[in-house]
C-alpha positions as CSV (number, residue, x, y, z in Angstrom):
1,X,0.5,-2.7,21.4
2,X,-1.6,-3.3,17.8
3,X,0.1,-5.0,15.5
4,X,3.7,-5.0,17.8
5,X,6.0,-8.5,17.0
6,X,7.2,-10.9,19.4
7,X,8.7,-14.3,18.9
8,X,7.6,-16.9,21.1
9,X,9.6,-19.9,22.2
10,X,8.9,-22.9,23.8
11,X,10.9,-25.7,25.5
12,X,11.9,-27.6,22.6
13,X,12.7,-24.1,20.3
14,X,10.0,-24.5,18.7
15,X,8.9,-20.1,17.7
16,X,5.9,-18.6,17.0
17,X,5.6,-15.2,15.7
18,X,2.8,-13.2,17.0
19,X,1.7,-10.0,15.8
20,X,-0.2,-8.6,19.1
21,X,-3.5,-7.4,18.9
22,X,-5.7,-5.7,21.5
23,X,-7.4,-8.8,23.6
24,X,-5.6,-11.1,21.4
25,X,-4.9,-14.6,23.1
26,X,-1.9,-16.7,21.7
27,X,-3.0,-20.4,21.2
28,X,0.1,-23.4,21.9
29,X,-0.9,-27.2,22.3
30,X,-0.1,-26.8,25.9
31,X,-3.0,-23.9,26.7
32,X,-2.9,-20.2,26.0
33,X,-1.6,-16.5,26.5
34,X,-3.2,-13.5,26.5
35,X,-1.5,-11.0,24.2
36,X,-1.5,-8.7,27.2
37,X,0.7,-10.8,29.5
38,X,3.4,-11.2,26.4
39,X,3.6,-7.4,25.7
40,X,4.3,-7.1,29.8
41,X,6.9,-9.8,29.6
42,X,8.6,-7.9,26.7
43,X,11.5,-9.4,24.7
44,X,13.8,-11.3,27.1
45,X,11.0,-11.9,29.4
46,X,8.7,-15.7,29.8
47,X,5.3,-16.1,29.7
48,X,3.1,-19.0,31.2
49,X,0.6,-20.5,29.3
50,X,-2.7,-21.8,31.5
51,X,-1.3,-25.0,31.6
52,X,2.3,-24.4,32.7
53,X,3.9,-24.5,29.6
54,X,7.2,-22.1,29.7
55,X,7.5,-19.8,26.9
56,X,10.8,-17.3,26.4
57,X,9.6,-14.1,24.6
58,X,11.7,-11.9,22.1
59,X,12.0,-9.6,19.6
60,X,12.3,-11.4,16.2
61,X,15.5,-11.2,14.3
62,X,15.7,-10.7,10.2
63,X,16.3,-14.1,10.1
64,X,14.1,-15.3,12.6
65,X,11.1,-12.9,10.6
66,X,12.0,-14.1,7.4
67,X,11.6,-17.5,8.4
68,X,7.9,-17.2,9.9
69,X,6.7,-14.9,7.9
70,X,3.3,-15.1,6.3
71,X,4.5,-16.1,2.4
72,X,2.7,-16.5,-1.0
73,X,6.1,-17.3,-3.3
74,X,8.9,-19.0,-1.6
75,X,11.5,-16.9,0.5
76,X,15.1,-16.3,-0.3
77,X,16.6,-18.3,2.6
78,X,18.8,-15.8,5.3
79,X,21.8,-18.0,4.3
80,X,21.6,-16.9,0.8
81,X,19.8,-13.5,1.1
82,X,23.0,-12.4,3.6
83,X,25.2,-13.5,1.0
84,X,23.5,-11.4,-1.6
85,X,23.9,-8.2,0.6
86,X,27.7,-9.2,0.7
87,X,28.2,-9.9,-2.8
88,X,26.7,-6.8,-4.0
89,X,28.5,-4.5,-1.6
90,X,25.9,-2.9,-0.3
91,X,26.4,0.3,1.9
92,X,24.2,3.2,3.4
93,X,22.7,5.4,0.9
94,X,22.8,3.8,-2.1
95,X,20.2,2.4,-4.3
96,X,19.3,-1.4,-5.5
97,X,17.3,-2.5,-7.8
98,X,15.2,-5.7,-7.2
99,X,13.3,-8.2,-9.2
100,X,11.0,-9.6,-8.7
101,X,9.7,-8.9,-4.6
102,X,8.2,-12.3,-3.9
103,X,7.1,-12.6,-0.3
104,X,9.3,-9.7,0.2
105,X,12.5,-11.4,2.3
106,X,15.2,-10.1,0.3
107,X,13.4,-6.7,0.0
108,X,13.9,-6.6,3.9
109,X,17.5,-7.6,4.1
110,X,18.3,-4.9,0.7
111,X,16.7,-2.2,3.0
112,X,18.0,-2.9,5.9
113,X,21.7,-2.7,4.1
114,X,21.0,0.3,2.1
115,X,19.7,2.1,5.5
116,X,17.4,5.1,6.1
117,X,19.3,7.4,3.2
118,X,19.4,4.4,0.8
119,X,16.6,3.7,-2.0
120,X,15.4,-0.3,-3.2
121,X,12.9,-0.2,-6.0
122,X,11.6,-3.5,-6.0
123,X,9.6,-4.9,-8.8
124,X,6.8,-7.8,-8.9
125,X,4.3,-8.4,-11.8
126,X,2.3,-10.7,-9.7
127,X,-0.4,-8.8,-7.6
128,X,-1.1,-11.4,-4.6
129,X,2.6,-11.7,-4.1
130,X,3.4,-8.0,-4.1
131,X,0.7,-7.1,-1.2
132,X,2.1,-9.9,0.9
133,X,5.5,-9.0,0.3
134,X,4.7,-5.3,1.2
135,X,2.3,-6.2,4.2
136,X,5.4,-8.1,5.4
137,X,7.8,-5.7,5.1
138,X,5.9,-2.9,6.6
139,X,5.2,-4.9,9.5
140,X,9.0,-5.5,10.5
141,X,10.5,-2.7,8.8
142,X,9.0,0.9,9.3
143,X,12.0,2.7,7.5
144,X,10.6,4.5,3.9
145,X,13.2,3.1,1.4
146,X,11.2,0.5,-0.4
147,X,9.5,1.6,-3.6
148,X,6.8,-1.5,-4.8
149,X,5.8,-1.6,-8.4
150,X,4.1,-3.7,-9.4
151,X,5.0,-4.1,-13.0
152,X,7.8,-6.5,-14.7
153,X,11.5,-4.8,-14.9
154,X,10.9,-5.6,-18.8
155,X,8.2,-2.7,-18.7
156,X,9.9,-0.2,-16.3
157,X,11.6,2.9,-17.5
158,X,14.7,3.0,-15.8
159,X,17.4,5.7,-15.3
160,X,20.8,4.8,-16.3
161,X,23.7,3.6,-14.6
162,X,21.4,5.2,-11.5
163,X,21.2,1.5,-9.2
164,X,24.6,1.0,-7.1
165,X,23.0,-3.0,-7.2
166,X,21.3,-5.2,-9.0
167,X,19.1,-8.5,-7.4
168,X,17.6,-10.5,-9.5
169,X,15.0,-13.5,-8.3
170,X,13.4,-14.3,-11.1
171,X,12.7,-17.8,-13.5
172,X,14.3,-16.2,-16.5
173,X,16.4,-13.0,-15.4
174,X,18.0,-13.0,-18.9
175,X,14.5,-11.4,-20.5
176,X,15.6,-8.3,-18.1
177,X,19.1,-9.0,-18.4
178,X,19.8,-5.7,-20.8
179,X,17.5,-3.5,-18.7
180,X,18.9,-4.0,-15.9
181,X,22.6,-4.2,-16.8
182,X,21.9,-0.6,-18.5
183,X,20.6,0.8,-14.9
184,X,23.5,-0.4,-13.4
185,X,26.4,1.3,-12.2
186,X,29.7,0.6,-14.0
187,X,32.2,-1.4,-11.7
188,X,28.9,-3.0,-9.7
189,X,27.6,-5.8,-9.4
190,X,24.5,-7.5,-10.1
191,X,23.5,-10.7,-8.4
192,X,20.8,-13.6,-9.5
193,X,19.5,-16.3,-7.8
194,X,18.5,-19.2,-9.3
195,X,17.5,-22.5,-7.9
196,X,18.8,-25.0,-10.6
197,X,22.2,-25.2,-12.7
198,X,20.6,-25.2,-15.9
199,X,19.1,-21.7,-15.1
200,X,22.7,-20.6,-14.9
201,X,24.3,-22.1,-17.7
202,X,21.9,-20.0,-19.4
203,X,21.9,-17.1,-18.3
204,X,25.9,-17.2,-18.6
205,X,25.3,-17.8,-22.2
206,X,22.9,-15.0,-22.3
207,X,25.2,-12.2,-21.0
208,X,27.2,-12.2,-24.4
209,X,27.1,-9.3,-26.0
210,X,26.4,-7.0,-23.0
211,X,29.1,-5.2,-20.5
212,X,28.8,-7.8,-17.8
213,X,32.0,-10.2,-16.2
214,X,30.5,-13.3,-14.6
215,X,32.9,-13.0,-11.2
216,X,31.3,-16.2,-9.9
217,X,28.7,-18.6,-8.6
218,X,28.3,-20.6,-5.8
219,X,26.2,-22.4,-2.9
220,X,25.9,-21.1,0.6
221,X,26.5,-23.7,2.8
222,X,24.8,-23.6,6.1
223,X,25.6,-26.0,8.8
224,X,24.3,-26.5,12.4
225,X,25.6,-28.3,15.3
226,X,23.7,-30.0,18.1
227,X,25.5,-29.0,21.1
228,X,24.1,-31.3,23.9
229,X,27.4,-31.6,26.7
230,X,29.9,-33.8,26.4
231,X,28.3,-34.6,23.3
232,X,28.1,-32.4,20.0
233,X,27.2,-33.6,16.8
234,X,26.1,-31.8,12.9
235,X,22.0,-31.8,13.5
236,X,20.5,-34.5,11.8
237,X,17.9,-31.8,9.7
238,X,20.2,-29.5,7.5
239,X,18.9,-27.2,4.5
240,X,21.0,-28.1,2.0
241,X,20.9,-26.7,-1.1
242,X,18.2,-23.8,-1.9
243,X,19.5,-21.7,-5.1
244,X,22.8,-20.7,-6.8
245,X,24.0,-17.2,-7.1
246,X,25.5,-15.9,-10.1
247,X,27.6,-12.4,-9.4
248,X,28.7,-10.4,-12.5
249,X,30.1,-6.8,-12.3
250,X,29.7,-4.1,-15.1
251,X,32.3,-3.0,-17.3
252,X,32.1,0.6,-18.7
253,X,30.5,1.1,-22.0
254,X,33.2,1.5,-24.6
């Protein structure tokens, strides 16, 4: 039971994530719940609080995680993290390289894609960030394929042309641009997310010179309907935009 995740809804969707504890008791506005009576519930199961409140219980999905997680650096948004996994092509058994970890959502989806046989070495230079982002994913993903470092990418010693991807959330990625376009396998990709266009314009610019195509960059759009019969209508609370990603894939050294 210690340290088991469940996701807690209420009436109105509103979730809670709750990381169980022996004679734990879960607080809502509308009274409590003993940590007992959710693990005996268990995912698909309701719970009562003292008051009468109804509350659906579940296991909590990547996204759902991601989302409620404990964070000290903003999270890559699922919308945009999924995307990521897609545009780099990522498969069971091979390896990425991440930087930097932040509160370690990406890390989670990157390891989850690369499976059990699959390797991400993910690098953060900021201590408080890299516990959290570690705590975190320990706590939803007990698989061993994350390696933290805490170090910048700028420092690491890398093999080459030994990372099948390369993700890239960082302010400047063009300082590690080199580095990690040398680790990178030819004919892959490496991905970089960046929240504003004039991060991208330069880091387009910067790529001159090294083996690197820019393939394209784009927006995830991500757009949810309210579905209340006869009536349906686009909810009026959207997340619009969160970052851009940039996708280039490596030529061969000539």
């Amino acid at each position: 039971m210690e340290g088991e995740l469940f996701l807690l809804k209420d009436a109105k969707g509103r979730a809670f994530l709750i990381h169980l504890k022996e004679g734990g008791v879960f607080h809502h506005h509308r009274g409590t719940v003993p940590h007992e009576e959710i693990r005996k519930a268990g995912p698909g199961g309701r719970v009562w609080t003292h008051l009468g409140e109804e509350l659906s219980v579940h296991h909590p999905t990547l996204e759902e995680y991601l989302l409620h997680m404990r964070r000290s650096a903003t999270p890559t948004y699922p919308k945009d993290a999924s995307a990521m996994v897609t545009l780099l092509d990522l498969a069971p058994g091979m390896r990425v390289l991440e930087a930097g970890t932040g509160s370690g959502g990406l890390t989670l989806f990157l390891a989850r894609a690369v499976g059990p046989t699959g390797l991400v070495e993910s690098y953060e230079k900021r201590p408080q960030h890299l516990a959290q982002a570690e705590a975190n994913v320990k706590a939803f993903w007990q698989v061993e394929n994350v390696r933290f470092h805490l170090q910048s990418l700028e420092e690491a010693q890398l093999e080459r042309e030994s990372f099948h991807g390369v993700a890239l959330d960082l302010m400047e990625p063009w300082k590690v641009l080199a580095k990690a376009t040398e680790a990178l396998k030819p004919d892959r990709f490496l991905v970089a997310y960046l929240p504003n266009i004039t991060q991208v314009l330069e880091l387009v610019q910067r790529v001159e010179g090294l083996p690197l195509k820019l393939e394209r960059v784009l927006e995830v759009a991500w757009r949810e309907w309210e579905i209340r019969l006869p009536v349906a209508h686009p909810r009026f609370q959207q997340v619009g935009h969160t970052a851009f990603l940039v996708v280039f894939r490596k030529w061969k050294d000539c």
